[in-house]
MDAnalysis code that builds the backbone (N, CA, C; Angstrom):
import MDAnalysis as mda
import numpy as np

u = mda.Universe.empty(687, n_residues=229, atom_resindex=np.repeat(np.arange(229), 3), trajectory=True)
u.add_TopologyAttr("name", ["N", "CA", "C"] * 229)
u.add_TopologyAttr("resid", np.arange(1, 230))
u.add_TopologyAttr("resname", ["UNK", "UNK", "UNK", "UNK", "UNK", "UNK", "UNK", "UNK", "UNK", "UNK", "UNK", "UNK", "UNK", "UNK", "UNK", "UNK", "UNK", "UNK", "UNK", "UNK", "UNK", "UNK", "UNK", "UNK", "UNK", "UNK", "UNK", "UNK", "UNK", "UNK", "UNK", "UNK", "UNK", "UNK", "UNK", "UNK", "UNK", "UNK", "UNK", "UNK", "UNK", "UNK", "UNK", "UNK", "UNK", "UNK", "UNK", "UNK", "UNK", "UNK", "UNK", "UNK", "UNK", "UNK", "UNK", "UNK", "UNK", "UNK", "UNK", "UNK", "UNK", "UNK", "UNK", "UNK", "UNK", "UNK", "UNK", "UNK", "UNK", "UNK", "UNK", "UNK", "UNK", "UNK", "UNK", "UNK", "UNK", "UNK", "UNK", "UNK", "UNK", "UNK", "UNK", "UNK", "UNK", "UNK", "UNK", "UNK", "UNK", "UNK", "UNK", "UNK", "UNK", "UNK", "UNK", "UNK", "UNK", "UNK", "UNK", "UNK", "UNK", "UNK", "UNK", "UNK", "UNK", "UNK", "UNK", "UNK", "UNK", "UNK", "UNK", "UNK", "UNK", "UNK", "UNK", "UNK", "UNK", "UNK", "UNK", "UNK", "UNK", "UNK", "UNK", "UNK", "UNK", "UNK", "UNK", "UNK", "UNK", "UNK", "UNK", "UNK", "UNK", "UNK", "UNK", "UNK", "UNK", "UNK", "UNK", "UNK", "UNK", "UNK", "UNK", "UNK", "UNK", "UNK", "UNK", "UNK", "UNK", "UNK", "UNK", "UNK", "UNK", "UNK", "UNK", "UNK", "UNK", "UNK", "UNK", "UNK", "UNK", "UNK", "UNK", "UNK", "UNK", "UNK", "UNK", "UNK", "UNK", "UNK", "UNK", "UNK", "UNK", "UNK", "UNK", "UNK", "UNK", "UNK", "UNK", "UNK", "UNK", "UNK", "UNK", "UNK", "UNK", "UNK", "UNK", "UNK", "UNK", "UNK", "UNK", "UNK", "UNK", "UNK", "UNK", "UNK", "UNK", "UNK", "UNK", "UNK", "UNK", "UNK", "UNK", "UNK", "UNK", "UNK", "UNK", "UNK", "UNK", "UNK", "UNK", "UNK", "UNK", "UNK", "UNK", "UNK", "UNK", "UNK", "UNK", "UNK", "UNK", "UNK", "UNK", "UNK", "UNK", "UNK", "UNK", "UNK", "UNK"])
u.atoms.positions = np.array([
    [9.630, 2.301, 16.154],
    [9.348, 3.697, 16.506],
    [9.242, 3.871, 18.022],
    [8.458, 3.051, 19.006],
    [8.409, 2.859, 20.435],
    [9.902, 2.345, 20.529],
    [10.685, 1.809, 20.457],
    [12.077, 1.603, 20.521],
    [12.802, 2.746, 20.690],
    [12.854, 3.830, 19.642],
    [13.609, 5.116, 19.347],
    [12.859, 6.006, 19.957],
    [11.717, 6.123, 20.461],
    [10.959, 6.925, 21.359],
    [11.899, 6.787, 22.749],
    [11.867, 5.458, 23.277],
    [11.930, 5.298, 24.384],
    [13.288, 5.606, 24.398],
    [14.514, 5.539, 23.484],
    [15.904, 5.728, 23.271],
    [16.100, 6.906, 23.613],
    [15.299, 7.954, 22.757],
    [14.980, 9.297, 23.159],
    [14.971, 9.811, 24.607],
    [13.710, 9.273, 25.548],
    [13.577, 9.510, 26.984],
    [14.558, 9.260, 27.928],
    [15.359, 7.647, 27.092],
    [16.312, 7.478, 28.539],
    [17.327, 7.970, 28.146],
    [17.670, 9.052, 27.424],
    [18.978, 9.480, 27.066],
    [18.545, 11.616, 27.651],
    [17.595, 11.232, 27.808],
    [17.143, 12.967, 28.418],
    [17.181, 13.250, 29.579],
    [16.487, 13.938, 29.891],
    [16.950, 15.068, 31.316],
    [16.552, 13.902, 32.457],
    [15.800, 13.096, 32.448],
    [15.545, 12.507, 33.495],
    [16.683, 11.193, 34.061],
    [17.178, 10.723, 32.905],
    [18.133, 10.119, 33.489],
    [19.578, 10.319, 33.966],
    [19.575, 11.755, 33.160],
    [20.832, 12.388, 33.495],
    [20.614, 12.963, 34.881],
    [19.296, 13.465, 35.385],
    [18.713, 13.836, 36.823],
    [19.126, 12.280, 38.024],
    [19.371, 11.172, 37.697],
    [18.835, 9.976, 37.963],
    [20.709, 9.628, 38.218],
    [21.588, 9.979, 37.015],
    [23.325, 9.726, 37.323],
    [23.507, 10.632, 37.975],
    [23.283, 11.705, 38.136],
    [23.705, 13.028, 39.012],
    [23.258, 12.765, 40.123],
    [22.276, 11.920, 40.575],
    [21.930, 11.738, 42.141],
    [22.506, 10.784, 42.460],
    [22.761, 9.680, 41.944],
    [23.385, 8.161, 41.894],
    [25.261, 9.175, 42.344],
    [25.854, 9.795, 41.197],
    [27.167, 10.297, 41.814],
    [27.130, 10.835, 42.859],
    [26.092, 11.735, 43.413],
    [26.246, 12.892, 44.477],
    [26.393, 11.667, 45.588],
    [25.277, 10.596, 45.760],
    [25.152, 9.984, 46.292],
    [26.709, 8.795, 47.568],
    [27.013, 8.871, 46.298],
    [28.405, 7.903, 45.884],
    [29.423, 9.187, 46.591],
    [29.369, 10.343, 46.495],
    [30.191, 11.037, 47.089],
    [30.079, 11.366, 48.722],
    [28.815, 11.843, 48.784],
    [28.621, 11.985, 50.204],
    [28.499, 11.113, 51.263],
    [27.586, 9.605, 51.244],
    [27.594, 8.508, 51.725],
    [29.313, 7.612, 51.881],
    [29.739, 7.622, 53.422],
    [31.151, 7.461, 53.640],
    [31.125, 5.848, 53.947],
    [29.568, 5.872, 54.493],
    [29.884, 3.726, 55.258],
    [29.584, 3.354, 53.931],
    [30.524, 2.348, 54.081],
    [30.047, 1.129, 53.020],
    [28.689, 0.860, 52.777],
    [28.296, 0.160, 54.214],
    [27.132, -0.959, 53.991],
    [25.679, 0.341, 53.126],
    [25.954, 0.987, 54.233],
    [25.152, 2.393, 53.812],
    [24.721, 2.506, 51.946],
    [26.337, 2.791, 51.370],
    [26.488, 3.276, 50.389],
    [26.066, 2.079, 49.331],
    [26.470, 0.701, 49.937],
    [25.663, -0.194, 49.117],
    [24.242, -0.330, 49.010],
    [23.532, -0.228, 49.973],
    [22.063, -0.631, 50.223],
    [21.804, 0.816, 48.925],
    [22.200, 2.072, 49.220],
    [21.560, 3.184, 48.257],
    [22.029, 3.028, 46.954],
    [22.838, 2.588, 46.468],
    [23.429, 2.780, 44.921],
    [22.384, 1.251, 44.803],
    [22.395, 0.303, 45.635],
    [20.951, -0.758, 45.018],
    [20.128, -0.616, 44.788],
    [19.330, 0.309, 45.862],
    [18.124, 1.036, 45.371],
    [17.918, 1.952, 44.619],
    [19.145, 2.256, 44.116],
    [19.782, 3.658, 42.777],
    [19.146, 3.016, 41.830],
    [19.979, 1.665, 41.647],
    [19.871, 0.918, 40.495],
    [18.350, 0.215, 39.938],
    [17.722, -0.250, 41.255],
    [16.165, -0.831, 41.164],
    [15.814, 0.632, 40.789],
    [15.726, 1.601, 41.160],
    [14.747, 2.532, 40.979],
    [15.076, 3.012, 39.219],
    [16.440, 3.303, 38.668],
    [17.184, 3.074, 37.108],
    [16.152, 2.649, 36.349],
    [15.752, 0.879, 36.970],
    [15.499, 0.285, 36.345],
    [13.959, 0.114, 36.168],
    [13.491, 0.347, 37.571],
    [11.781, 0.522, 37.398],
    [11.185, 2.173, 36.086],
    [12.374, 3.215, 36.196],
    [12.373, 4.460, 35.409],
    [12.750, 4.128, 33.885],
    [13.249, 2.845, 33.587],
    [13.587, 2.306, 32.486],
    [12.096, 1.676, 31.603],
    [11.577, 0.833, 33.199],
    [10.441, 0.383, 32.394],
    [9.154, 1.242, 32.251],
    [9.171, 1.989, 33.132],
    [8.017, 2.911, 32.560],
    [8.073, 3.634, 31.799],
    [9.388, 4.373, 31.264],
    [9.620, 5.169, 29.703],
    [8.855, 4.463, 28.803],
    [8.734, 2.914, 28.878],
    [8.436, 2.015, 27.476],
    [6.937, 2.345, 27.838],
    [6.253, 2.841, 28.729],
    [4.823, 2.883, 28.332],
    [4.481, 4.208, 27.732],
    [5.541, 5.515, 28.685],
    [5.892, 6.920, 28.090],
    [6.098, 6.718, 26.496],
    [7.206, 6.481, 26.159],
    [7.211, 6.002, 24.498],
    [6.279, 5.885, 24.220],
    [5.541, 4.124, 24.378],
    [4.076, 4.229, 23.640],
    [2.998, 5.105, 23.864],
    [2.671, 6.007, 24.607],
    [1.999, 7.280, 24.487],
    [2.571, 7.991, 24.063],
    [3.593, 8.302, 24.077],
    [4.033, 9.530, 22.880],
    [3.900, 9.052, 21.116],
    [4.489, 7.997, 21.073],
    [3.998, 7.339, 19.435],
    [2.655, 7.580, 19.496],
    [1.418, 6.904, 20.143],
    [-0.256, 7.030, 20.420],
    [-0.242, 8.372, 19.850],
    [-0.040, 9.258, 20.796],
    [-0.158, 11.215, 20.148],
    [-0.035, 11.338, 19.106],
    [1.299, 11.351, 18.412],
    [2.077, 11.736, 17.192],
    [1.057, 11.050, 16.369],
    [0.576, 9.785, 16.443],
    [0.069, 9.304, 15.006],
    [-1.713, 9.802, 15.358],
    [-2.013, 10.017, 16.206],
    [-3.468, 10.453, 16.426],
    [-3.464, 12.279, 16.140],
    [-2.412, 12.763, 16.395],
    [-2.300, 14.173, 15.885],
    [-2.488, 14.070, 14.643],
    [-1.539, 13.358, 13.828],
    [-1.138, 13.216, 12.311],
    [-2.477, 12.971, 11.707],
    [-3.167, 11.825, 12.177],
    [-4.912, 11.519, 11.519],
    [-5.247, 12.318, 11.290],
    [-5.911, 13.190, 12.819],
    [-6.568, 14.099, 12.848],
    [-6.343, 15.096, 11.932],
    [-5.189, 15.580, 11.644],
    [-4.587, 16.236, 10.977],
    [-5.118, 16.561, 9.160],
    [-4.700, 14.906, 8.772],
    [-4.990, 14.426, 7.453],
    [-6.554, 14.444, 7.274],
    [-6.962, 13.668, 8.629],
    [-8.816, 13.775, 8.522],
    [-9.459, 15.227, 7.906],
    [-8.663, 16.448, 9.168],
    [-9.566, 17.401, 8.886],
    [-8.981, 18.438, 7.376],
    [-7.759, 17.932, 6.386],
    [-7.547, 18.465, 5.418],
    [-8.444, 18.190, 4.201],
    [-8.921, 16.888, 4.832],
    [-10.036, 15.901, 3.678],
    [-11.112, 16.411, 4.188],
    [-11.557, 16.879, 4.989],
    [-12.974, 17.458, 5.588],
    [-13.660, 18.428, 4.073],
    [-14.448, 18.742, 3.655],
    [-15.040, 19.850, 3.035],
    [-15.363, 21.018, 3.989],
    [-14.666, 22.271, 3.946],
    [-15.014, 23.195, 4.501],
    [-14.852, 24.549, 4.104],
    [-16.100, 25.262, 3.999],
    [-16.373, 26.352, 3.101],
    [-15.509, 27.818, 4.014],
    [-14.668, 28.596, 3.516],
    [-13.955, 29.609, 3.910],
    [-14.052, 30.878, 3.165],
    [-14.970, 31.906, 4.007],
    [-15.462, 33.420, 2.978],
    [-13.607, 34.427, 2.996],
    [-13.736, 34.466, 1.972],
    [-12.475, 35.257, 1.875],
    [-12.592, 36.234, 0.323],
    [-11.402, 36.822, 0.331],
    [-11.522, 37.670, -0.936],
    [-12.117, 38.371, -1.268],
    [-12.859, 39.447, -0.820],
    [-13.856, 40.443, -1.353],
    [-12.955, 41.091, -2.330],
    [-13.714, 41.388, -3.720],
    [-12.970, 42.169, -5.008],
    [-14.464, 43.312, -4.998],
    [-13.912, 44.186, -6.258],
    [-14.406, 45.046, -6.638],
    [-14.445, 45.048, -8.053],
    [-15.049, 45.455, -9.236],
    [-15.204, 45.808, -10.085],
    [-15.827, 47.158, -10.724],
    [-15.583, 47.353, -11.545],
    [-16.365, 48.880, -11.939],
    [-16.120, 48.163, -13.637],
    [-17.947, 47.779, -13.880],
    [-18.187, 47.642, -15.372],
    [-18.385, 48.855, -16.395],
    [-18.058, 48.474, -17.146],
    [-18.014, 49.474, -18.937],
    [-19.755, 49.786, -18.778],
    [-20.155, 51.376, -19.164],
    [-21.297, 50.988, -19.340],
    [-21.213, 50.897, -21.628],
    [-22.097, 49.818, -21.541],
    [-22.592, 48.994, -22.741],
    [-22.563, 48.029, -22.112],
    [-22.174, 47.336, -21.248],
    [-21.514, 45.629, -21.466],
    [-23.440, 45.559, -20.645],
    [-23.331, 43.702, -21.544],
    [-24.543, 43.258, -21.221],
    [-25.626, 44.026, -21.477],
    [-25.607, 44.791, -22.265],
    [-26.670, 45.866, -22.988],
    [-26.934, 46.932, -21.602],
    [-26.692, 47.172, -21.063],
    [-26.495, 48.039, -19.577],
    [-25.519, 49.944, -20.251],
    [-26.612, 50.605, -20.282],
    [-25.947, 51.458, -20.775],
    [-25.574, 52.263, -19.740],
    [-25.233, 52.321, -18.366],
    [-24.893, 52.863, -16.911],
    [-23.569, 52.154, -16.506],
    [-22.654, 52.804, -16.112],
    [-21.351, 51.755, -15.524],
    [-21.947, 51.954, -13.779],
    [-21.129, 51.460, -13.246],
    [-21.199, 50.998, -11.731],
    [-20.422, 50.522, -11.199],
    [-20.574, 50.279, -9.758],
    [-19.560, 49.155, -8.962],
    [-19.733, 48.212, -8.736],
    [-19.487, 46.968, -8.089],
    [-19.788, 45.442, -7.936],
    [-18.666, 45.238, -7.030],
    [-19.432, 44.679, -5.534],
    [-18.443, 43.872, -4.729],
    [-19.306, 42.425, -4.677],
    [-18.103, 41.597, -4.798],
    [-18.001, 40.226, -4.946],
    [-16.938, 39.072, -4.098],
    [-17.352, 38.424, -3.419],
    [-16.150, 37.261, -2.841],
    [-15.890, 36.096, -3.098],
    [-15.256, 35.362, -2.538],
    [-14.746, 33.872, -2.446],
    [-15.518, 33.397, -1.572],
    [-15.816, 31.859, -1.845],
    [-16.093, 30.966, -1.370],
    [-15.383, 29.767, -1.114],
    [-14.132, 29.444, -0.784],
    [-12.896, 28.298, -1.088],
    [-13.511, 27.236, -0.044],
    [-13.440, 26.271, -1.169],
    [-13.420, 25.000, -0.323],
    [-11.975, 24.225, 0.168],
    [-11.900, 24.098, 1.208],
    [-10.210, 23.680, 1.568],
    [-9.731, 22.143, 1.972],
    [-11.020, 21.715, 1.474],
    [-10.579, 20.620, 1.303],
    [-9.909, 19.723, 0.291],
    [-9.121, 18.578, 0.075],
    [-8.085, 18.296, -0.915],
    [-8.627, 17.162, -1.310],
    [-9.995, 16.569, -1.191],
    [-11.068, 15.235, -1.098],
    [-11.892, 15.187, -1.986],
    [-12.625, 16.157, -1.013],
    [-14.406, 16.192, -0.945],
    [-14.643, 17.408, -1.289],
    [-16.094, 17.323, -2.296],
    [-16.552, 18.292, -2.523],
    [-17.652, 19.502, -1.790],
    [-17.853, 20.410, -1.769],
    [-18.865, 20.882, -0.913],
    [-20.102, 20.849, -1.528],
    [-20.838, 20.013, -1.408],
    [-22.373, 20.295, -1.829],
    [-23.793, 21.141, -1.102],
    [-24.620, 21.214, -1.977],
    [-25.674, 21.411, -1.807],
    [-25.537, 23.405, -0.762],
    [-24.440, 23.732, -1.312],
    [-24.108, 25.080, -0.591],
    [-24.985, 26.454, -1.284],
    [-25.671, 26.537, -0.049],
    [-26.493, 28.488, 0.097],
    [-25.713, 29.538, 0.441],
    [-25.861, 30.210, -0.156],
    [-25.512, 31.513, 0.308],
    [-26.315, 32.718, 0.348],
    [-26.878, 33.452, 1.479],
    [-27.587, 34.335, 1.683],
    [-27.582, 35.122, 3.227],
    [-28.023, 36.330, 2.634],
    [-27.735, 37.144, 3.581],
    [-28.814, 37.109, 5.080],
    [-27.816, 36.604, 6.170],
    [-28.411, 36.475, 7.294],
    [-28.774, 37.691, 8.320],
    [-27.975, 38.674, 8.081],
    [-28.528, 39.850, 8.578],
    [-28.122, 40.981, 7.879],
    [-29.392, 42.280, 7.661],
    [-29.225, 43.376, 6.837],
    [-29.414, 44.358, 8.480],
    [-28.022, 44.981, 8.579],
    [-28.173, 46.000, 9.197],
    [-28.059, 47.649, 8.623],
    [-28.796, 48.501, 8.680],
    [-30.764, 48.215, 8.685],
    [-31.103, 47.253, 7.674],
    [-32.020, 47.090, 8.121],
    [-33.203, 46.220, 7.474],
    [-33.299, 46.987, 6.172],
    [-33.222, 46.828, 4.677],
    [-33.510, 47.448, 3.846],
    [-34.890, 46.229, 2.948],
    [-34.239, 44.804, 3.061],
    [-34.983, 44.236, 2.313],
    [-36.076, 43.950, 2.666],
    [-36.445, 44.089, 3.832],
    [-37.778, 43.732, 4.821],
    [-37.938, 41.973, 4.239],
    [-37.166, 41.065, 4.225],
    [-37.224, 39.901, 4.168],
    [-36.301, 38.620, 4.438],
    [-36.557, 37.941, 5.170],
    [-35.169, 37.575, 5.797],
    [-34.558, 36.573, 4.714],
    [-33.286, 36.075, 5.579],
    [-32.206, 34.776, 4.773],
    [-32.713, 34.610, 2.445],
    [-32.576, 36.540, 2.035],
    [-32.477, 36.414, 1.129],
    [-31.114, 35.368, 0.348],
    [-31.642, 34.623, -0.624],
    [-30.166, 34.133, -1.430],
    [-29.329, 35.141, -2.197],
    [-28.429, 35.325, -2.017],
    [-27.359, 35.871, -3.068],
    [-26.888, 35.323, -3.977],
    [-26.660, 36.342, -5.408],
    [-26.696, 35.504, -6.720],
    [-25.231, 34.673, -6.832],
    [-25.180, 33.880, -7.428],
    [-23.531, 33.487, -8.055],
    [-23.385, 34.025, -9.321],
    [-22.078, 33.967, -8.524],
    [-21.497, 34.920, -9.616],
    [-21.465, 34.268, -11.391],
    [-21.606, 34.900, -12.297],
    [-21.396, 34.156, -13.819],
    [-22.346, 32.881, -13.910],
    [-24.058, 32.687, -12.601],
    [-24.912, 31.794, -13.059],
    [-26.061, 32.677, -13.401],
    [-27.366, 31.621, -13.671],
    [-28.486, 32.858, -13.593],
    [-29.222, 33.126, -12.320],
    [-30.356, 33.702, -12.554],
    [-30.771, 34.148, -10.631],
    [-31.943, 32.759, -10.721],
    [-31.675, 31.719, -11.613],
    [-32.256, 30.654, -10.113],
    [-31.781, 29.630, -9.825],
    [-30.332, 30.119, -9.675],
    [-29.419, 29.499, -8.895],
    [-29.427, 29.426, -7.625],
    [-29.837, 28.348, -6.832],
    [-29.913, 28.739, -5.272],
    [-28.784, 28.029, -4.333],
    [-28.578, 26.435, -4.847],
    [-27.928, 25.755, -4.481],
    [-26.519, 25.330, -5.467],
    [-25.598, 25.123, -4.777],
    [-24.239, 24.536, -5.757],
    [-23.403, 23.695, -5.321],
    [-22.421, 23.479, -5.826],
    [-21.538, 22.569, -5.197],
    [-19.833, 23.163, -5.476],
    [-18.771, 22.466, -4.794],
    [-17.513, 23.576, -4.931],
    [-16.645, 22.183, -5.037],
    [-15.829, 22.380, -6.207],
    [-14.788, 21.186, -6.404],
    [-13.953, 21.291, -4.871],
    [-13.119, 19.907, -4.698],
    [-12.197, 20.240, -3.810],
    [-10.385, 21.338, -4.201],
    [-10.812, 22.412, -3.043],
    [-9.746, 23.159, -3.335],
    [-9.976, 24.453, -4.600],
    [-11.464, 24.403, -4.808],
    [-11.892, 25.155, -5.720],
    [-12.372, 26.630, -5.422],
    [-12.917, 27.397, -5.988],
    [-13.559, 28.806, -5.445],
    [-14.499, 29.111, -6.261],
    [-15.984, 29.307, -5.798],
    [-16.815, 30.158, -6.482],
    [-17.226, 31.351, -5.847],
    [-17.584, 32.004, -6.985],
    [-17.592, 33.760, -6.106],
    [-19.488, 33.939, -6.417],
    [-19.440, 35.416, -5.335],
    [-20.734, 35.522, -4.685],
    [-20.688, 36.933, -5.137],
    [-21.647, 37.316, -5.708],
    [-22.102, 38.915, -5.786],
    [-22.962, 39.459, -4.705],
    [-22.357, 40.132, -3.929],
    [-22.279, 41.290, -2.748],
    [-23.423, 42.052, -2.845],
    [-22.806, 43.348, -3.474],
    [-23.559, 44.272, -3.838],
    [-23.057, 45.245, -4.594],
    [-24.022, 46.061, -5.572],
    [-23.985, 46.604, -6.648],
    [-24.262, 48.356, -6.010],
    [-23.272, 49.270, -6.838],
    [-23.755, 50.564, -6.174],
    [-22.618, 51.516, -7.473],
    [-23.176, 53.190, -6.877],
    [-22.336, 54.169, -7.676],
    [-21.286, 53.786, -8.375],
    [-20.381, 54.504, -8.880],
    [-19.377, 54.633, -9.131],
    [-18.922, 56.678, -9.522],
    [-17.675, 57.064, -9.075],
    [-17.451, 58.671, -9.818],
    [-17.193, 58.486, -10.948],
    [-18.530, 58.431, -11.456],
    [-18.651, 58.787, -13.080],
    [-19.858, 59.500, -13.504],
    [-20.405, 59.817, -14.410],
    [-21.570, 60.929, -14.963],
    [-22.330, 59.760, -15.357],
    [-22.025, 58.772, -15.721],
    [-23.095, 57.953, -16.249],
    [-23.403, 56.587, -15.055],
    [-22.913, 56.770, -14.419],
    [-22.968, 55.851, -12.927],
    [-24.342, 55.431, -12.877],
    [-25.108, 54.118, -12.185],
    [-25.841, 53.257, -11.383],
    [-25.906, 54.354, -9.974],
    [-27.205, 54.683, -9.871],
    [-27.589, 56.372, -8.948],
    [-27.604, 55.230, -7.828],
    [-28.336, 53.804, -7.232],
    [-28.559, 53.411, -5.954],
    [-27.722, 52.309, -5.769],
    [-28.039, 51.708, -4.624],
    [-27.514, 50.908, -4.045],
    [-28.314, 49.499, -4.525],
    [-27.652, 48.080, -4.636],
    [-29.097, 47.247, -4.990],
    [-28.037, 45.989, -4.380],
    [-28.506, 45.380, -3.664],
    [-27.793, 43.427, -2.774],
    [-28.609, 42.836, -4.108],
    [-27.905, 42.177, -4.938],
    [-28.412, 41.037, -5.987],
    [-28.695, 40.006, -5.485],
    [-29.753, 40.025, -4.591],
    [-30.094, 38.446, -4.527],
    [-31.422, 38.023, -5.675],
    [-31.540, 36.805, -4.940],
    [-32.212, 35.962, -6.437],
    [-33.679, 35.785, -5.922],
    [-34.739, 36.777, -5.190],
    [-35.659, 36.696, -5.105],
    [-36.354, 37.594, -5.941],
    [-36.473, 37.159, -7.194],
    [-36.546, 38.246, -8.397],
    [-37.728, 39.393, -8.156],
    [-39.024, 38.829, -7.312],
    [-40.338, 40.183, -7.340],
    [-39.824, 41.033, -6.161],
    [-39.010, 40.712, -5.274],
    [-38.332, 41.592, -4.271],
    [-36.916, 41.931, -5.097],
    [-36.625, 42.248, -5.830],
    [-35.358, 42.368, -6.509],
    [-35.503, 44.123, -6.893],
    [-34.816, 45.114, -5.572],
    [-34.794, 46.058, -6.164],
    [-34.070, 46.922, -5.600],
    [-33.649, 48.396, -5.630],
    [-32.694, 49.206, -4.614],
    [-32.541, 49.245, -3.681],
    [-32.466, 49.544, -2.513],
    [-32.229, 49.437, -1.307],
    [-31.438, 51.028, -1.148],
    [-32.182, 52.167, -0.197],
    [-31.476, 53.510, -0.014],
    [-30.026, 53.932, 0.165],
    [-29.769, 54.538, -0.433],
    [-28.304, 54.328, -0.577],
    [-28.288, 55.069, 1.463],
    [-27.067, 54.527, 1.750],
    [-26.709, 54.942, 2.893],
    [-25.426, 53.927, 3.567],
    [-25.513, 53.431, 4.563],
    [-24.403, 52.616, 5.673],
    [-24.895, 51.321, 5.686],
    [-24.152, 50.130, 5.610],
    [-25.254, 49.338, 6.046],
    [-24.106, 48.070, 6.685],
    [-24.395, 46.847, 7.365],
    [-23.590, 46.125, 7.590],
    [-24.055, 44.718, 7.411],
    [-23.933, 43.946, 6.180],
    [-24.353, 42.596, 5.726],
    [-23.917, 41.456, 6.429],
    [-23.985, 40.641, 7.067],
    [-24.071, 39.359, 7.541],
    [-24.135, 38.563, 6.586],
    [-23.378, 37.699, 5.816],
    [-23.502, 36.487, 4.873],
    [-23.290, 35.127, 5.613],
    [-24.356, 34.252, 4.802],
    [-23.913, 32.703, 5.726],
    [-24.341, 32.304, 4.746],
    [-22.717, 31.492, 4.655],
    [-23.005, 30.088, 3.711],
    [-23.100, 28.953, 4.676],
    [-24.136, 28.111, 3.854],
    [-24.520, 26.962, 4.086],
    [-24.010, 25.869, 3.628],
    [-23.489, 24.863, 3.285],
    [-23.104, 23.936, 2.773],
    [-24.251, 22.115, 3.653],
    [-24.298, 21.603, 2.443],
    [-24.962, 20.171, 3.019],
    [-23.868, 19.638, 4.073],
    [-22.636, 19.585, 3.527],
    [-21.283, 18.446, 4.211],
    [-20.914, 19.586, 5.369],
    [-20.793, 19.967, 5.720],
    [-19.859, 21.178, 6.475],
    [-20.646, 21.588, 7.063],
    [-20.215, 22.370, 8.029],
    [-20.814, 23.436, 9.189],
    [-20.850, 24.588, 8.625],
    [-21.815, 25.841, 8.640],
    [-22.338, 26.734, 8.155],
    [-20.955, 27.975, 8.690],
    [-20.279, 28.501, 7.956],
    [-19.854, 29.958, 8.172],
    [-20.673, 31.128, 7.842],
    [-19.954, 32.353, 8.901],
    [-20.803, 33.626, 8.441],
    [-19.676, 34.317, 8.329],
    [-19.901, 35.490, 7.850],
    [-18.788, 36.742, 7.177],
    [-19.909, 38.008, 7.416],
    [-19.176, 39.227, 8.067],
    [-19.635, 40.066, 7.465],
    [-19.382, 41.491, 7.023],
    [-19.876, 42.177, 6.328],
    [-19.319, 43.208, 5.401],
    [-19.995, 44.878, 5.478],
    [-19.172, 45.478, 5.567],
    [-19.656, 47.220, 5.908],
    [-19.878, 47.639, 4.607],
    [-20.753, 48.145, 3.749],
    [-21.306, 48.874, 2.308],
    [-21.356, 50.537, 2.853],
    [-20.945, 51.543, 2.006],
    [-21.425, 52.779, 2.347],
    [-20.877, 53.356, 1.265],
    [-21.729, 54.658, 1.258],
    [-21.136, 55.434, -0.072],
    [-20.087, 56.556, 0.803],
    [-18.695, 56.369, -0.148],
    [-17.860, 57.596, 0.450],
    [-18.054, 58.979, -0.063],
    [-17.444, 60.298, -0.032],
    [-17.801, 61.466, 0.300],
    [-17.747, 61.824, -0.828],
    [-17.582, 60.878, -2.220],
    [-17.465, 61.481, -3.579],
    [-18.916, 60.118, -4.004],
    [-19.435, 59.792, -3.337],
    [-20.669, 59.077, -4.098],
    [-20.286, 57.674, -4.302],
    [-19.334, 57.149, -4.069],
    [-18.907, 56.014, -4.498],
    [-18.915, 54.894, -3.567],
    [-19.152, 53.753, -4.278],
    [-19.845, 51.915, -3.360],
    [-18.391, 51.855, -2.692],
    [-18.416, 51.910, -1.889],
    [-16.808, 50.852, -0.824],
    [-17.678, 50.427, -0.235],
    [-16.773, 48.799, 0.328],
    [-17.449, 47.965, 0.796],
    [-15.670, 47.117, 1.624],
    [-16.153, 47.003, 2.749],
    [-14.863, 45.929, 3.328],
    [-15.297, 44.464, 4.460],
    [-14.469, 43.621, 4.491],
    [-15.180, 42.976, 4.757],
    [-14.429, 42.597, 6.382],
    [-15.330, 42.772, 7.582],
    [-14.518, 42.648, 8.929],
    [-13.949, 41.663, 9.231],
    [-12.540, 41.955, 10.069],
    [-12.376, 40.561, 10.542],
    [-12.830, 39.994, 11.894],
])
């Protein structure tokens, strides 16, 4: 590979820079003795540019395979990525819930192709306004029960996070706004209005991401929610 590296260099711009001075040379220089002493030192200098490519080569191979590691290292890394905010609007009956509503919910993807993400939190790091008057509440997972605090994420897997719960334009609609987190005696509406959520997941293996998300009711009563980039 340092062989065909270096094959590479002395066949490129620099040595073709290196015959083009060697000819010009050969043309303009009329004395002999002259023209010998420079096409010698043409040639020593050829040849000293010959041997230092072979150390050029081996730093360029060095790169390529230390890029490539790095590369492979950080695909095997566990690392948690907030993406996907969905929406739902449930039936009211379901779950004995006789009110329908809205539900925003996201992704949690782990992107790694290895390792799993363990021991991962998720909770809301900042409520702009303040509705819950309590900080780094947990947010529920999605399809567990609320004392779920901690989890883990296969590699290349996704578990989703329930957002927040609000209206829907319907007559039998969910009237407030409510963030489902899992601090059940603080577990309750929050005024319907504007608000802008801060989420941070935590993970044990990984470095902590944050995301965060605009909630407001639009001009017909209804939960939209998007999430910034």
């Amino acid at each position: 590979m340092v062989r065909k590296s270096w094959g590479r260099a002395i066949a490129g711009p620099i040595f073709a820079a290196v015959g083009l001075l060697l000819l010009l040379l050969q043309r303009l220089i009329t004395d002999s003795k002259i023209a010998d002493i420079a096409l010698k030192w043409g040639a020593w200098a050829t040849l000293a540019i010959a041997a230092a490519m072979i150390w050029v080569a081996q730093y360029e191979l060095w790169k390529q395979e230390r890029e490539a590691r790095i590369k492979a290292e950080d695909r095997l890394k566990p690392k948690a990525i907030i993406r996907n905010l969905a929406s739902r609007i449930w039936p009211a009956g379901q779950a004995g819930v006789s009110v329908t509503g809205k539900e925003y919910f996201f992704d949690i993807f782990n992107s790694s192709a290895a390792e799993a993400l363990d021991g991962v939190r998720v909770e809301v790091a900042a409520l702009t306004p303040d509705a819950l008057g309590f900080p780094n509440a947990p947010l529920h997972v999605r399809n567990e029960d609320y004392d779920t605090r901690e989890f883990s994420i296969n590699p290349l897997h996704v578990r989703q996070i329930d957002l927040i719960t609000g209206p829907v334009n319907a007559p039998n609609s969910q009237a407030v706004m409510i963030i489902p987190h899992t601090v059940k005696k603080h577990l309750a509406p929050i005024p319907n209005g504007k608000y802008e959520i801060t989420v941070r997941v935590s993970p044990n293996n990984s470095p902590p991401v944050t995301a965060t998300f605009v909630a407001l009711l639009d001009n017909k009563g209804e939960l939209q929610c998007v999430m910034q980039k």
